[in-house]
Each structure stands twice: as C-alpha cells, then as structure tokens.
C-alpha positions as CSV (number, residue, x, y, z in Angstrom):
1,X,0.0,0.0,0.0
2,X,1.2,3.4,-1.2
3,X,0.9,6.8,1.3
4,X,-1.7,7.9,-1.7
5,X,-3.4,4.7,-0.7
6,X,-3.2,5.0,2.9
7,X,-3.9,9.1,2.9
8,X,-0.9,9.7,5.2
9,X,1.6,12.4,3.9
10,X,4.8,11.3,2.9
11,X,7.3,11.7,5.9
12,X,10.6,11.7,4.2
13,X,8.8,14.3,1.1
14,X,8.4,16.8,4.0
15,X,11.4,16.5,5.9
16,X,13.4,16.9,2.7
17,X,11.3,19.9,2.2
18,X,11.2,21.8,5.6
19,X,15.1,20.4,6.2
20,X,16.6,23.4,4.5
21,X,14.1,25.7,6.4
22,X,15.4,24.6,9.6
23,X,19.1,24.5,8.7
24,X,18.3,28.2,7.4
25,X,17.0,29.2,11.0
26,X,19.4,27.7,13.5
27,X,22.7,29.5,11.4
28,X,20.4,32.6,11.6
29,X,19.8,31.9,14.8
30,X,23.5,31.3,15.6
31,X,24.3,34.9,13.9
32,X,22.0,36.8,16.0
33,X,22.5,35.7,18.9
34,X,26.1,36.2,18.4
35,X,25.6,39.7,17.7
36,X,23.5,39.9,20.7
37,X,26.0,38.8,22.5
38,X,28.4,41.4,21.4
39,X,25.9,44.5,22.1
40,X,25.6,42.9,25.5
41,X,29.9,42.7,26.1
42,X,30.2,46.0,24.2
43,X,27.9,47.9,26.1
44,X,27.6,45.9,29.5
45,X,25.0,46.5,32.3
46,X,25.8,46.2,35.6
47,X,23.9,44.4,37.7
48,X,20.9,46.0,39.3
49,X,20.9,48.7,36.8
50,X,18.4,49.5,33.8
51,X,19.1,47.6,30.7
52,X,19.3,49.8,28.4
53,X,21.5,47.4,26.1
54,X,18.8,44.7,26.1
55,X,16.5,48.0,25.1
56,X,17.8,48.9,22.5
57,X,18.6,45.6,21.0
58,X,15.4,44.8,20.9
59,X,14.1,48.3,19.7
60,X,16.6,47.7,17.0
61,X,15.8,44.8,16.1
62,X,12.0,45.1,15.6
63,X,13.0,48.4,14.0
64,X,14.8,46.3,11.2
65,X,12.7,43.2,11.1
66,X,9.6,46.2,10.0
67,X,12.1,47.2,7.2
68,X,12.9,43.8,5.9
69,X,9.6,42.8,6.1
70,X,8.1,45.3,3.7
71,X,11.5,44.9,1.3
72,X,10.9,41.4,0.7
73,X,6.9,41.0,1.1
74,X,5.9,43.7,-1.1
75,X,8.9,45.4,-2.8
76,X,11.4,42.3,-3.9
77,X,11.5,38.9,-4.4
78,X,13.2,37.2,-2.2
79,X,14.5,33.0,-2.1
80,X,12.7,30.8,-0.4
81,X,14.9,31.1,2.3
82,X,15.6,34.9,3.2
83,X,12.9,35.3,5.5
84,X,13.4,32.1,7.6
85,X,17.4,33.1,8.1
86,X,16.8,36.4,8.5
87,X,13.6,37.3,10.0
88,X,13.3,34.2,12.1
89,X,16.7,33.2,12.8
90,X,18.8,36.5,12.5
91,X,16.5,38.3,14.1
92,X,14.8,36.0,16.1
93,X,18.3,35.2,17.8
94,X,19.3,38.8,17.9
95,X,16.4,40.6,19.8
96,X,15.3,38.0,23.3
97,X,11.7,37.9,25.3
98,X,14.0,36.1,27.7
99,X,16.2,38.1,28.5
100,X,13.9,41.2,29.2
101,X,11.8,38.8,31.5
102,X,15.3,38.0,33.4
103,X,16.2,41.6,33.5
104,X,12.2,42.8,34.9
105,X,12.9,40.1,37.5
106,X,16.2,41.1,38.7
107,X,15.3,45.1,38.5
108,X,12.3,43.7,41.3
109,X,14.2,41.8,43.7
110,X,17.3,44.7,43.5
111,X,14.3,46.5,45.1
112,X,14.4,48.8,41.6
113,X,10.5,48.3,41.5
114,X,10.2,52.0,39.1
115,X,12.6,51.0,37.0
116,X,11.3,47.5,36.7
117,X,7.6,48.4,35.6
118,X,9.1,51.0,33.6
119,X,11.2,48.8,31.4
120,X,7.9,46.1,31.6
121,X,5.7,48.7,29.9
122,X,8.5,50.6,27.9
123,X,10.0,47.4,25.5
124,X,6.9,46.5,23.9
125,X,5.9,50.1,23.4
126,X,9.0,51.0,22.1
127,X,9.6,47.7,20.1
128,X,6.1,47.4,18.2
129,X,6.5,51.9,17.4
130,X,9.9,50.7,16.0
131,X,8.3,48.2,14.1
132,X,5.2,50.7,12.9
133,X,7.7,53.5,12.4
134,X,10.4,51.2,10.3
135,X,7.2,49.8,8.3
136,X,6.0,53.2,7.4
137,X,9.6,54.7,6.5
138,X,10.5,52.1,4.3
139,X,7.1,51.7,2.4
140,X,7.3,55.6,1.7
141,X,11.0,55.4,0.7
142,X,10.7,52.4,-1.7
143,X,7.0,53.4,-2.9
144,X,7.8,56.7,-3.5
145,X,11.2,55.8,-6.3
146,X,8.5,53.6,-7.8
147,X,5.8,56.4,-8.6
C-alpha cells in the first residue's frame, strides 16, 4: 500500500522539504544571537541597573525586522529562504523575550521596583513603534522611487 493509498503524507517528502528551512534558521539563529551577544559585552549593564542594552537591542531589532519585512513581502522577491534566516533566525536570535523577562525580574528583587515596571511597559511600546515607524519609512522610501 502506497501513502496515496493509505492518505498519510509522505514523511521523508516533508522532511526533505522543511530540512533546509530549519538549517536556514538555526545558522540565523547562531548569527543573531552572536551579535546579541556582542551589544551585551560591548555595552555591559551592571547588575541591578536598567538595561538599556537589552532596550535597544530589541528596539533595533524590531525596527529592522519592519524594514525587511516590507523589502521582501511587497517590494522584492526574495529566495525561499531569506525570511526564515533572516527574519526568524537572525532576528529571532538577535532581539530576546528572555532576557527582558530575566532583567524585569532582577530590577524587582534589586528592590528597583520603578525602573522594573518602567522597562515592563517601555520594551513593547518602544519595540512594536519601531516596528510601525520602520514599516511606514521604508514603504514611503521604496514606494515613492516607484511612482
């Protein structure tokens, strides 16, 4: 009996398939959080203060994920596997949810309690206006040569 027969998808079709995909994300993945890495021993926080480092990576990085989003879903075509390296992996490795939860925990028990529930509410503000702001600017930059 054949998978056609059977109506079970063929395991080792989508595995050849999605294998590249997930190759493409973990050395994206690699690369960003690399480069995380370096913002973090370039421009160190110490302990018990605010993180702006961790701030602005993620700022930054939701700033250029809104950029490369509109470049290669509406003004380029892009290979199959540009958005999984960069956008997931690159990206994805590069800015950290993780992180800012560890950093809004340690601000609270160094007794930093403002400066704990101001970083909270400021990272997602400040990420998704990067994100809006980067969107907007690049649309009206690339849309603009085009008319």
């Amino acid at each position: 009996m054949t998978a056609a027969e059977t109506g079970r998808p063929r395991v080792r079709s989508a595995v050849r398939v999605q294998a590249p995909v997930v190759g493409a994300v973990a050395v994206g993945g690699a690369v960003g959080a690399a480069a995380r890495y370096a913002a973090v021993v370039w421009w160190p926080t110490p302990a018990g203060s605010f993180p702006w480092t961790i701030l602005w990576v993620n700022v930054v990085g939701c700033a250029v994920i809104g950029a490369f989003m509109v470049i290669v879903a509406e003004a380029r075509t892009a290979h199959r596997l540009v958005r999984p390296f960069f956008g997931t992996g690159v990206l994805g490795g590069f800015t950290t949810f993780s992180t800012y939860a560890v950093d809004v925990r340690g601000l609270f028990e160094a007794g930093r309690h403002g400066s704990a529930l101001l970083y909270l509410a400021a990272t997602p503000v400040l990420a998704l206006t990067a994100v809006r702001a980067a969107t907007a600017v690049t649309r009206r930059a690339l849309f603009r040569r085009q008319s």
